[in-house]
C-alpha positions as CSV (number, residue, x, y, z in Angstrom):
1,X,-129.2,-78.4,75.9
2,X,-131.3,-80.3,73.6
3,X,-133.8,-79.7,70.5
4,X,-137.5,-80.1,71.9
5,X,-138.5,-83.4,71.2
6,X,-142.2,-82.8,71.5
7,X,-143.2,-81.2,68.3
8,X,-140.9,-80.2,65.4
9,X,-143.1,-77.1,64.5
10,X,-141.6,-74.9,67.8
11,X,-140.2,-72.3,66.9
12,X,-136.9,-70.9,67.8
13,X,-136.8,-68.4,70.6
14,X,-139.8,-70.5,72.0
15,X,-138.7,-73.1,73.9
16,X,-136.9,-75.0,70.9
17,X,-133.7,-76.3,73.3
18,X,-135.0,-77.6,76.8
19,X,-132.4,-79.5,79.0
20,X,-133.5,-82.8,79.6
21,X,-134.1,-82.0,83.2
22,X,-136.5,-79.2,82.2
23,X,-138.5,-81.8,79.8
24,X,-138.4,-84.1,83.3
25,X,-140.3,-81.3,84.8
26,X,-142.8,-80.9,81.9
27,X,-141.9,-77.1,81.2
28,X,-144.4,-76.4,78.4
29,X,-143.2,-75.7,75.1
30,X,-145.6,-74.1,72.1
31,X,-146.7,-77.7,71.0
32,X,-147.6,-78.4,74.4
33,X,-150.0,-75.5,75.0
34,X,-151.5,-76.1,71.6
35,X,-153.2,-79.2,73.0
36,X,-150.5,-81.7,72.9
37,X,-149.5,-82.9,76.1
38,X,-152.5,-85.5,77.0
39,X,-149.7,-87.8,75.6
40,X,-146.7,-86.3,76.9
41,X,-144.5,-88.8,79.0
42,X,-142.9,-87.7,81.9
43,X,-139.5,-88.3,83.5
44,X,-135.8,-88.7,81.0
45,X,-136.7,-91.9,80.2
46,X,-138.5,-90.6,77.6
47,X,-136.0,-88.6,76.5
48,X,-133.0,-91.0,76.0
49,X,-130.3,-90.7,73.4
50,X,-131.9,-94.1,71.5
51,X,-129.5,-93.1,68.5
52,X,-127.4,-96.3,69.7
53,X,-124.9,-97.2,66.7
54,X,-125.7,-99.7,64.3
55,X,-122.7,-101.5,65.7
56,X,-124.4,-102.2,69.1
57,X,-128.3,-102.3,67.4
58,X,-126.5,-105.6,65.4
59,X,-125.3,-107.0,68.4
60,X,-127.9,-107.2,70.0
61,X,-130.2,-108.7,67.2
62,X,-127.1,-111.5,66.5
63,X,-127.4,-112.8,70.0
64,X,-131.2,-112.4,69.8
65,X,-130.5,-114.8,66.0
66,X,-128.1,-117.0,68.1
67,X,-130.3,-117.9,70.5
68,X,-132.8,-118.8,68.1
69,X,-130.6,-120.8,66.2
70,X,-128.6,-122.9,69.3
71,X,-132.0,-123.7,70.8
72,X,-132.9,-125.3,68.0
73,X,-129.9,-126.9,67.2
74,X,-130.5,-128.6,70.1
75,X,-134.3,-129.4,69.9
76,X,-135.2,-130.2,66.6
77,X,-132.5,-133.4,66.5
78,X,-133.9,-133.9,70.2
79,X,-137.5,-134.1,68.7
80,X,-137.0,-135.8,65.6
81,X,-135.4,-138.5,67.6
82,X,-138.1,-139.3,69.6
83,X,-141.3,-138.1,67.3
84,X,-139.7,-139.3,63.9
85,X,-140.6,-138.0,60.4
86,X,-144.7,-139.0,61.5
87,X,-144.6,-136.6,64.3
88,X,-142.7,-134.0,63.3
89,X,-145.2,-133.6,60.1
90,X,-148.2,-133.9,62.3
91,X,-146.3,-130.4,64.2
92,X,-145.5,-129.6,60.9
93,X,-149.2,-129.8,58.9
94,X,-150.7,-128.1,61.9
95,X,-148.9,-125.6,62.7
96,X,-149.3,-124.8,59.0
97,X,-153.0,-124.3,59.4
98,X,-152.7,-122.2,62.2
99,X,-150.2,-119.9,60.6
100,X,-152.9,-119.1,58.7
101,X,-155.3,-117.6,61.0
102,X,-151.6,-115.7,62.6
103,X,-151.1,-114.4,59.3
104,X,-154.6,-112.3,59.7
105,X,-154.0,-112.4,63.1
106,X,-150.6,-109.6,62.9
107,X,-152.4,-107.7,59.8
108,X,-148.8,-107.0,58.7
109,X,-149.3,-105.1,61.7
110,X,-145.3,-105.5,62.7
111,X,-143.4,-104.0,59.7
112,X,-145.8,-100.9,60.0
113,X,-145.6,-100.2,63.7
114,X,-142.1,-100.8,63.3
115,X,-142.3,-97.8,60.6
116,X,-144.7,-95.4,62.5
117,X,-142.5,-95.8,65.6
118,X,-139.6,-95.0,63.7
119,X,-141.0,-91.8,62.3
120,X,-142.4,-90.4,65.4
121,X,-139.3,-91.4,67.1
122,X,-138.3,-88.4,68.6
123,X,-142.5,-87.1,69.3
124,X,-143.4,-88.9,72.3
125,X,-146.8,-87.4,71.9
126,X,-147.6,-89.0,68.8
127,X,-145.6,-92.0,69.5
128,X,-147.8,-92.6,72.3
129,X,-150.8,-91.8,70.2
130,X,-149.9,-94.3,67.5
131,X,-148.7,-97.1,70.2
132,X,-152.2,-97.0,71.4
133,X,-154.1,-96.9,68.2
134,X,-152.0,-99.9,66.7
135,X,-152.5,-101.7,69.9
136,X,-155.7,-101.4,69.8
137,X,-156.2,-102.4,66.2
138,X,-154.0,-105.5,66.7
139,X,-155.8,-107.0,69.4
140,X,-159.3,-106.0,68.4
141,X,-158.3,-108.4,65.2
142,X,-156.2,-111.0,67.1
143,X,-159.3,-111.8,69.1
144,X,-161.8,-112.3,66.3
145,X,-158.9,-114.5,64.6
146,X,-158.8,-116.6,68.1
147,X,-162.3,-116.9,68.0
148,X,-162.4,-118.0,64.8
149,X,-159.7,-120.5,64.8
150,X,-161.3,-122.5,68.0
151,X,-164.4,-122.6,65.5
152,X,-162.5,-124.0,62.9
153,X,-160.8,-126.7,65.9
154,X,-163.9,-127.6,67.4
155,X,-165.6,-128.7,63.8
156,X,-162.6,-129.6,61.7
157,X,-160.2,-130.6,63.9
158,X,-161.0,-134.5,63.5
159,X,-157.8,-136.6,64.9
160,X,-155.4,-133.5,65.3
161,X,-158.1,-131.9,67.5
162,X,-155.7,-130.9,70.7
163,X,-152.8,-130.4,68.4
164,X,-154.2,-127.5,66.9
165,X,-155.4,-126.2,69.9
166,X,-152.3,-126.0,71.2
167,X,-150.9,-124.5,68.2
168,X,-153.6,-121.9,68.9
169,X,-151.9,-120.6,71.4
170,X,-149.6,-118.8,69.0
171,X,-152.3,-116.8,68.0
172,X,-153.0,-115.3,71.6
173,X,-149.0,-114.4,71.2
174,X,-149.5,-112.3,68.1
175,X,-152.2,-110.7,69.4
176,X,-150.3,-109.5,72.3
177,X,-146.8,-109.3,70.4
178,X,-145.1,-105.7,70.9
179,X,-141.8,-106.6,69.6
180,X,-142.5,-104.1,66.4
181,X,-142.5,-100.9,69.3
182,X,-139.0,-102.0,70.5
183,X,-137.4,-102.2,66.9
184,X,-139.2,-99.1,66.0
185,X,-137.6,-97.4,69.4
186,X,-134.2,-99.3,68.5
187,X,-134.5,-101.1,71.9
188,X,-132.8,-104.4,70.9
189,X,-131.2,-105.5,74.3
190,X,-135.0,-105.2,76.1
191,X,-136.5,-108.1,72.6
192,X,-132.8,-110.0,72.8
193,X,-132.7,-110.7,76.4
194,X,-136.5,-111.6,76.5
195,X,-137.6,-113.6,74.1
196,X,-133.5,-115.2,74.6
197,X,-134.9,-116.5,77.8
198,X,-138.1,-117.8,76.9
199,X,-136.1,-119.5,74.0
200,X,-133.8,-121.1,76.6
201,X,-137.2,-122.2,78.5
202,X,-138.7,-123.6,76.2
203,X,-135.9,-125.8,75.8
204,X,-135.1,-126.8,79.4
205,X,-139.1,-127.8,79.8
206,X,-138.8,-129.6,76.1
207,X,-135.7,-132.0,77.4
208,X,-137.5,-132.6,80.7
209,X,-140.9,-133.6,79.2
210,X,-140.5,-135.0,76.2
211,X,-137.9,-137.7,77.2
212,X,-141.0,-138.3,79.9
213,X,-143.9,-138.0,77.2
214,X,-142.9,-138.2,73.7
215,X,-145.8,-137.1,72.2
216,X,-146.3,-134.5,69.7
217,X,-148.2,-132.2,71.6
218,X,-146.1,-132.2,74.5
219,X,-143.9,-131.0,72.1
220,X,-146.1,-128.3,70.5
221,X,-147.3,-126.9,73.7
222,X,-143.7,-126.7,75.2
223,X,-143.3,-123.9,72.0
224,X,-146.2,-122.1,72.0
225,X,-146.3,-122.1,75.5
226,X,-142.6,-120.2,75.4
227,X,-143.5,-118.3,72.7
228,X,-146.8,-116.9,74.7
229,X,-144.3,-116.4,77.9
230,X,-142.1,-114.4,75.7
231,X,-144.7,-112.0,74.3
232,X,-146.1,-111.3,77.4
233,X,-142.7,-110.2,79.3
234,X,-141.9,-107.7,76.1
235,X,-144.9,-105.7,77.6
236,X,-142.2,-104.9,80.5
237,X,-140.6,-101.0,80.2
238,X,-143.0,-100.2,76.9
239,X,-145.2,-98.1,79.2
240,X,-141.7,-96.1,80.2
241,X,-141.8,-94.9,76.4
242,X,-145.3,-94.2,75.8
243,X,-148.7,-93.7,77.6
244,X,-151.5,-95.9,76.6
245,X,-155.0,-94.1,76.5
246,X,-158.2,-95.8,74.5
247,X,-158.5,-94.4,71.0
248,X,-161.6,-93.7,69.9
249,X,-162.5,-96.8,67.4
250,X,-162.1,-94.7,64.1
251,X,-158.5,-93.7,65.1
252,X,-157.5,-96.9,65.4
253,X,-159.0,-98.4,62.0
254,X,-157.3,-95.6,60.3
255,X,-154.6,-97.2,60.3
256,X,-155.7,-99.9,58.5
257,X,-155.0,-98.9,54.9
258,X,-151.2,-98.8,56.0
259,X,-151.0,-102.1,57.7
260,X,-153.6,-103.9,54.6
261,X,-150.6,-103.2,52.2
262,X,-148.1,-104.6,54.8
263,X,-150.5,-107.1,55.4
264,X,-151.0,-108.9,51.8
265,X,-146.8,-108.9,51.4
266,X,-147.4,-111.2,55.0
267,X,-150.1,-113.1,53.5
268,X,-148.7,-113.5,50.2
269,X,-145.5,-115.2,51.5
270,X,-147.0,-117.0,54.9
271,X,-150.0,-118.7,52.9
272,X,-148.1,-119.8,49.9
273,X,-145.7,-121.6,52.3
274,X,-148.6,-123.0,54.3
275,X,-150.1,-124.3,50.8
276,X,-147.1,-126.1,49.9
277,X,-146.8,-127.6,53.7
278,X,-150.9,-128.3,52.9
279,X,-150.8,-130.0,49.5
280,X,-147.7,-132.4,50.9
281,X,-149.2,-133.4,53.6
282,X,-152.6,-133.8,51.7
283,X,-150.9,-135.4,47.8
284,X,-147.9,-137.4,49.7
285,X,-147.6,-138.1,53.4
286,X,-147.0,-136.6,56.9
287,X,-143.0,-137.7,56.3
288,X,-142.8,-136.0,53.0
289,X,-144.0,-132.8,55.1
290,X,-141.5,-133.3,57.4
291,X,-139.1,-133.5,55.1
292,X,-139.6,-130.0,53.6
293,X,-140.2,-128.5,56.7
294,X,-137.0,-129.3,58.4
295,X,-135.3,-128.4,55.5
296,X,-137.2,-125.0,55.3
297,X,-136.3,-124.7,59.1
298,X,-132.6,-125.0,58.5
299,X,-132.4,-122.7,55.8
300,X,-134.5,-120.2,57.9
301,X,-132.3,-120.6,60.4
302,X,-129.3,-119.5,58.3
303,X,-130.9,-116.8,56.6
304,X,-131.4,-115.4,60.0
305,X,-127.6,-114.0,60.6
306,X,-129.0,-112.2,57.2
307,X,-131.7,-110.8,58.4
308,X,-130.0,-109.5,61.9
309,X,-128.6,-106.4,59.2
310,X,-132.0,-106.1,58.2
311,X,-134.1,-105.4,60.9
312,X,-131.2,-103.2,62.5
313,X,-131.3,-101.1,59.5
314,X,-135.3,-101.1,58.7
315,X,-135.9,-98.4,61.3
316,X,-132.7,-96.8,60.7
317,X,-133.4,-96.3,56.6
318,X,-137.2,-95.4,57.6
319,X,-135.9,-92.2,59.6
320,X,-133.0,-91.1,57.2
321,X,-136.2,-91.0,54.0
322,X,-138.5,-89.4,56.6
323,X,-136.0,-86.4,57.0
324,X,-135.2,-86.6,53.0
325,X,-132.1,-88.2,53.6
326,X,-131.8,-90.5,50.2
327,X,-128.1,-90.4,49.9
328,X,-128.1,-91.8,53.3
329,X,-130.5,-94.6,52.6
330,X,-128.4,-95.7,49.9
331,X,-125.4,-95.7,51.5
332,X,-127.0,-98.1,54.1
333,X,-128.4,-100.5,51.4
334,X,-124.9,-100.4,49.9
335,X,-123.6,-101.6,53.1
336,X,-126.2,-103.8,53.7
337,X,-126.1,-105.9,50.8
338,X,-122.3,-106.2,50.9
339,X,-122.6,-107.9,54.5
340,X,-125.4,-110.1,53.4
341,X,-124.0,-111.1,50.4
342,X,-120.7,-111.9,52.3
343,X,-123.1,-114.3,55.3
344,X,-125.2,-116.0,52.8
345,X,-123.1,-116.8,49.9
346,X,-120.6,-119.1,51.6
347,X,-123.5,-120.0,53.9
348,X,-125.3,-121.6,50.9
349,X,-122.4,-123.3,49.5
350,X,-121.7,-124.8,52.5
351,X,-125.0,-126.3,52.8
352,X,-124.8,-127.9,50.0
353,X,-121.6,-129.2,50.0
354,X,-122.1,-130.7,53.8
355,X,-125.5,-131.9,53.2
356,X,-125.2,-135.6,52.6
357,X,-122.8,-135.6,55.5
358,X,-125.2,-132.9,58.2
359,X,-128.5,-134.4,58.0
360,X,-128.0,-138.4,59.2
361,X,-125.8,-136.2,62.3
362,X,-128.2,-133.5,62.8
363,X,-131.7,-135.5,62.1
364,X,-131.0,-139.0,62.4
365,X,-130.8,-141.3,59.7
366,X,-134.5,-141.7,58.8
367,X,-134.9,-138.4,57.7
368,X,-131.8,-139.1,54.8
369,X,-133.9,-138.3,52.4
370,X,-134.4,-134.8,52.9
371,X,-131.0,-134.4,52.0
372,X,-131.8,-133.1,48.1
373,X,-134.6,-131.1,49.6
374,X,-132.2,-129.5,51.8
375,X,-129.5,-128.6,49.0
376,X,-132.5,-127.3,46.6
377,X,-133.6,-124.9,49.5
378,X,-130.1,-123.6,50.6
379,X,-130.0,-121.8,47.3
380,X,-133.3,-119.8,48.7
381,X,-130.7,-118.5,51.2
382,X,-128.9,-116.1,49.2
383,X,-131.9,-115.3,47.0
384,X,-134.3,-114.2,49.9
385,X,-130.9,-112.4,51.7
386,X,-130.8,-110.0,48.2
387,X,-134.4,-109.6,48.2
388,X,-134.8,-108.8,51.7
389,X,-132.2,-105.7,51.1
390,X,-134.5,-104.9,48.1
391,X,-137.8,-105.1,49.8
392,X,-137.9,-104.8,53.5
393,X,-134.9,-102.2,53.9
394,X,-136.2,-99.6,50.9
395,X,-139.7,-100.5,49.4
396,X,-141.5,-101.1,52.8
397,X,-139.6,-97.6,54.4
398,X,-139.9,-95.7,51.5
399,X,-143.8,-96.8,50.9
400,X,-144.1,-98.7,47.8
401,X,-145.4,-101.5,48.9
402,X,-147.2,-102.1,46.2
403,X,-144.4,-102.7,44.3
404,X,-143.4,-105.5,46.6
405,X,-146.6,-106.9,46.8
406,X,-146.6,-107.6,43.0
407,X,-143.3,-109.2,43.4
408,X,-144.1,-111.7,45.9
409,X,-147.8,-112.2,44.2
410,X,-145.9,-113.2,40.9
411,X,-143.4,-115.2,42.4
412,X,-145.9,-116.9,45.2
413,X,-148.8,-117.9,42.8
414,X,-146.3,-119.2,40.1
415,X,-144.6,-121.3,42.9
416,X,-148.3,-123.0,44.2
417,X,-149.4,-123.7,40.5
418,X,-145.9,-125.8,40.0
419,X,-146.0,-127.6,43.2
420,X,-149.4,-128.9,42.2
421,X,-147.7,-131.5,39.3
422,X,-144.4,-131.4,41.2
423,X,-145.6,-132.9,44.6
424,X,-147.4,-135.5,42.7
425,X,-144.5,-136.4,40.8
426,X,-141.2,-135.6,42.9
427,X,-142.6,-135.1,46.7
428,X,-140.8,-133.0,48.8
429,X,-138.5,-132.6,46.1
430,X,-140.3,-130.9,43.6
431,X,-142.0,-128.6,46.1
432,X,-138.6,-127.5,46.6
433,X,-137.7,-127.0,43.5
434,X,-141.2,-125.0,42.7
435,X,-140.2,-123.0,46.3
436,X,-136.4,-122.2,44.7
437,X,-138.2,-120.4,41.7
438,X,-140.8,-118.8,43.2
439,X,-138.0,-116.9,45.2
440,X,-135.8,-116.2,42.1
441,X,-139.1,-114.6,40.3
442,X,-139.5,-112.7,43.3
443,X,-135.9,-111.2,43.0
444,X,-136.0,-111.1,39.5
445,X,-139.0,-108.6,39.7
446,X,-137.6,-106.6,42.8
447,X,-134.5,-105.9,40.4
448,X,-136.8,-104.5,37.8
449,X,-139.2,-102.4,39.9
450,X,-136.1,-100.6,41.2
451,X,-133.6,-100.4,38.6
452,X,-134.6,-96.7,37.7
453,X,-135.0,-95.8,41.2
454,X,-131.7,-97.0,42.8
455,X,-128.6,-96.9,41.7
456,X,-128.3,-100.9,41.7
457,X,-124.5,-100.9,40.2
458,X,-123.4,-99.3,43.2
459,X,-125.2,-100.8,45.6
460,X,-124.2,-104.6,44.6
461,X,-120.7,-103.9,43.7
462,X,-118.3,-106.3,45.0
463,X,-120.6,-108.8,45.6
464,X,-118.8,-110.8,42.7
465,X,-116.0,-111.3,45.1
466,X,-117.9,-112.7,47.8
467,X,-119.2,-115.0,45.4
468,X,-116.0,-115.9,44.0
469,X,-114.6,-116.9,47.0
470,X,-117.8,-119.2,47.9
471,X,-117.2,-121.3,45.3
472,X,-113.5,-122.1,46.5
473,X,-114.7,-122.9,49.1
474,X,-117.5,-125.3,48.1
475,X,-114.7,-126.7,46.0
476,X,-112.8,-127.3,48.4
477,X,-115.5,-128.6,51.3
478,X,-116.7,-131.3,48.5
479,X,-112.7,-132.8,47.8
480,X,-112.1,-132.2,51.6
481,X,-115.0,-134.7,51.9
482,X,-114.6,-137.0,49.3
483,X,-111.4,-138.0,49.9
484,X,-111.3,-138.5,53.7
485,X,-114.1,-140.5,53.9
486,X,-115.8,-138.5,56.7
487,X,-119.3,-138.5,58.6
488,X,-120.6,-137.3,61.8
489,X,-120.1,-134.9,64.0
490,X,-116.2,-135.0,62.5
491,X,-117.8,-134.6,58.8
492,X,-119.2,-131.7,59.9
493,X,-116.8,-129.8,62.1
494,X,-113.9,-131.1,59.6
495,X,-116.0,-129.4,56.6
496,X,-116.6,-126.0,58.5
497,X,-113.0,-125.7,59.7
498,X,-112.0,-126.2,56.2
499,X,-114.7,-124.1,54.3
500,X,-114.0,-121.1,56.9
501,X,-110.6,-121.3,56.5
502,X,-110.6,-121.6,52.8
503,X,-113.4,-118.9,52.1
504,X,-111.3,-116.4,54.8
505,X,-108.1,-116.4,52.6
506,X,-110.1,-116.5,49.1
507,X,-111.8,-113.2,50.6
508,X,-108.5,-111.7,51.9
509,X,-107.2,-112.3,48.6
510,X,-109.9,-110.2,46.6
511,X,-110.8,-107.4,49.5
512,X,-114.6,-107.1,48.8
513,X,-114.9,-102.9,50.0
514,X,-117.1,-103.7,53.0
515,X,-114.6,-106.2,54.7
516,X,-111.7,-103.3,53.7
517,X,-114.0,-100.7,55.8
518,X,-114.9,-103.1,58.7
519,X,-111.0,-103.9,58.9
520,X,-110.1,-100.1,59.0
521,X,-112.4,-99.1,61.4
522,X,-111.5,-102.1,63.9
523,X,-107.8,-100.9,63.8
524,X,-108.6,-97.4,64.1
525,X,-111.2,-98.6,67.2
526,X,-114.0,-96.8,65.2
527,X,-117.7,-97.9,66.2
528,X,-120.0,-97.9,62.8
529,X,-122.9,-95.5,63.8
């Protein structure tokens, strides 16, 4: 027997514990005769167990990271190759402008949904009721952004004219994007195995055309194409979970408020990084955007093994503070920023130590001399990784978004206003540096908002060691590669063998508390739930 997961208000003695097979025949409970069941789902499939452990929730989201970051391991040297630093800005500038109108396109509408379907988790009948009001909501805005954007295209495009059409097709994929119902629902197989294999697509159909056509928009359509491929196939199994009925209009606006605060923490962080990608490639040149951009990509790409703990513990931490569960919470933030701080400390060391070595290997040598903007932005790794635990994991579940949004607006704005006299005199260099203290602002004020509302000592103990043994190994990466000589591919396999092997012992030595627990619970064949 089960608790009745229509409405919590039941009562006991009427119809509180149904077996799921009763539920599959839609034996009405109190909830149900009050009016509720227009939105009831029928069958057990809307009844699953989705309390999968965290164990199996991360995964999932690591192979959905992976996949991200081996496909474009593979096509970003591919493309530079053949597009050079010229085309690869051209993608670069334009897909900046288009991120724009996506930015107002998703309304922060992910992050909330992802919250809503979290707290009506175990309610199919408002579950259902909020799917279809968000839904609704998303793609009523989506469309006027499309519109919008081929406005903008058809008078402003100039030169560029098909390129940012083509990046317009990203916006059709946000409008449609139902990714945020599957985190909410903790269905991280169904977004891993999709979007995986429109990742893998897109690079099969960018090898076979662009060694054809190397042209920029080849390139460009090849990855919004994939991306729109992607979004649509995550519509598959949603309608197993919820049933879809047109909201009146007013339901579905009043969920604006909610997603308006989500949506200027978006805005804040998307538009500030389009500005910077703007003012280069207005101030300097298409290569200089190119430059920043592929180092922003790499350091993106690393922060996501970060952000895999993240988004596995967003919904998680949102249910726990629904039910008053703060002690719980905490303990998940504790864990949280331990296994962050362990992924993106040596991550960001290593970076910078391999640097001169990675980027001639990865992106050819005309593109050496991104290699200070790429050591500037691996520092952002770490930084973004602690405020993500910060912001995202218990600010955005527990409401105070506001709080966040001053953060970022502080830390944004001051960031623009430096690039301005930077990019003239350093290029992509000194929008990195203006980038690298944007983001420690950011942190900076996310420490202060919270310090009398977490217990912040607790929650970052340890992290010293993890940092600790980062160094030795940036230490010992920078000697490794200074006195051999290397470069290549044999550079940068030689450095991670060594750095991996050096920062395993160093953390062995000092036994941070989360690698202690994850040890114990291996040998003792425990599953983290």
């Amino acid at each position: 027997m089960v608790p009745c997961v229509h409405h919590t208000r039941c009562a006991p003695g009427d119809s509180q514990y149904r077996s799921v097979a009763e539920h599959a025949r839609r034996v009405p409970c109190r909830s149900q005769r009050a009016g509720g069941a227009a939105y009831v789902v029928q069958g057990p499939a809307a009844h699953q167990d989705i309390q999968v452990s965290i164990a199996t929730n991360f995964s999932y989201n690591l192979f959905y990271q992976i996949t991200a970051v081996a496909v474009s391991f593979v096509s970003i040297p591919y493309a530079t190759r053949l597009l050079g630093p010229e085309g690869m800005g051209i993608a670069a500038f334009t897909g900046g402008i288009a991120q724009y109108f996506i930015t107002v396109a998703m309304l922060g509408i992910p992050t909330y949904g992802i919250r809503e379907t979290a707290y009506h988790r175990d309610d199919p009948v408002r579950r259902s009721r909020a799917f279809s009001e968000i839904i609704t909501l998303q793609g009523a805005i989506g469309l006027l952004c499309a519109i919008a954007y081929a406005v903008y295209v058809l008078l402003f495009g100039g030169a560029y004219r098909l390129t940012l059409l083509l990046q317009g097709v990203a916006i059709i994929a946000a409008m449609i994007d139902v990714s945020w119902f599957h985190i909410g629902m903790e269905r991280f197989r169904h977004n891993a195995l999709i979007i995986g294999f429109s990742r893998i697509l897109f690079l099969v159909v960018l090898v076979f055309l662009l060694r054809r056509y190397p042209d920029v928009n080849v390139y460009v359509g090849s990855m919004t194409g994939a991306l729109l491929l992607g979004q649509g196939l995550l519509w598959w199994g949603v309608f197993r979970h919820v049933r879809f009925r047109l909201p009146a209009w007013r339901d579905a606006v009043r969920h604006l408020g909610g997603c308006l605060s989500l949506f200027l923490v978006v805005m804040i962080g998307n538009f500030a990084l389009s500005t910077l990608k703007t003012l280069l490639g207005v101030l300097v040149s298409m290569e200089a955007v190119a430059a920043f951009e592929m180092a922003y990509r790499m350091t993106f790409f690393l922060l996501t093994f970060s952000v895999v703990i993240g988004t596995v513990l967003i919904p998680r931490i949102a249910h726990a503070m629904a039910r008053q569960e703060h002690d719980l919470a905490h303990a998940y933030l504790r864990k949280s920023f331990q296994l962050v701080s362990g992924i993106t400390l040596p991550v960001t060391a290593g970076i910078w130590a391999v640097a001169a070595v990675f980027v001639p290997w990865f992106f050819g040598d005309a593109f050496k001399f991104m290699v200070p903007v790429l050591q500037i932005l691996s520092a952002t790794i770490v930084i973004n990784a602690w405020s993500n635990v910060i912001a995202t994991q218990y600010l955005v579940p527990a409401g105070k978004e506001m709080l966040y949004i001053r953060s970022l607006l502080v830390g944004n704005v001051i960031a623009v206003l430096l690039a301005l006299p930077m990019a003239h005199a350093y290029g992509a260099v000194g929008v990195a540096w203006a980038r690298l203290l944007g983001e420690l602002l950011v942190l900076g004020a996310h420490v202060m908002q919270t310090r009398r509302l977490l217990p912040l000592a607790v929650i970052v103990a340890d992290a010293w060691k993890f940092a600790i043994a980062a160094l030795v190994m940036l230490t010992a990466v920078s000697i490794f590669l200074r006195t051999g000589g290397w470069h290549g591919l044999a550079g940068v396999a030689g450095s991670c063998g060594v750095g991996m092997a050096v920062y395993a012992a160093a953390v062995a030595l000092l036994r941070p508390s989360a690698i202690v627990e994850v040890l114990r619970r291996i040998r003792s064949r425990e599953i983290p739930a």
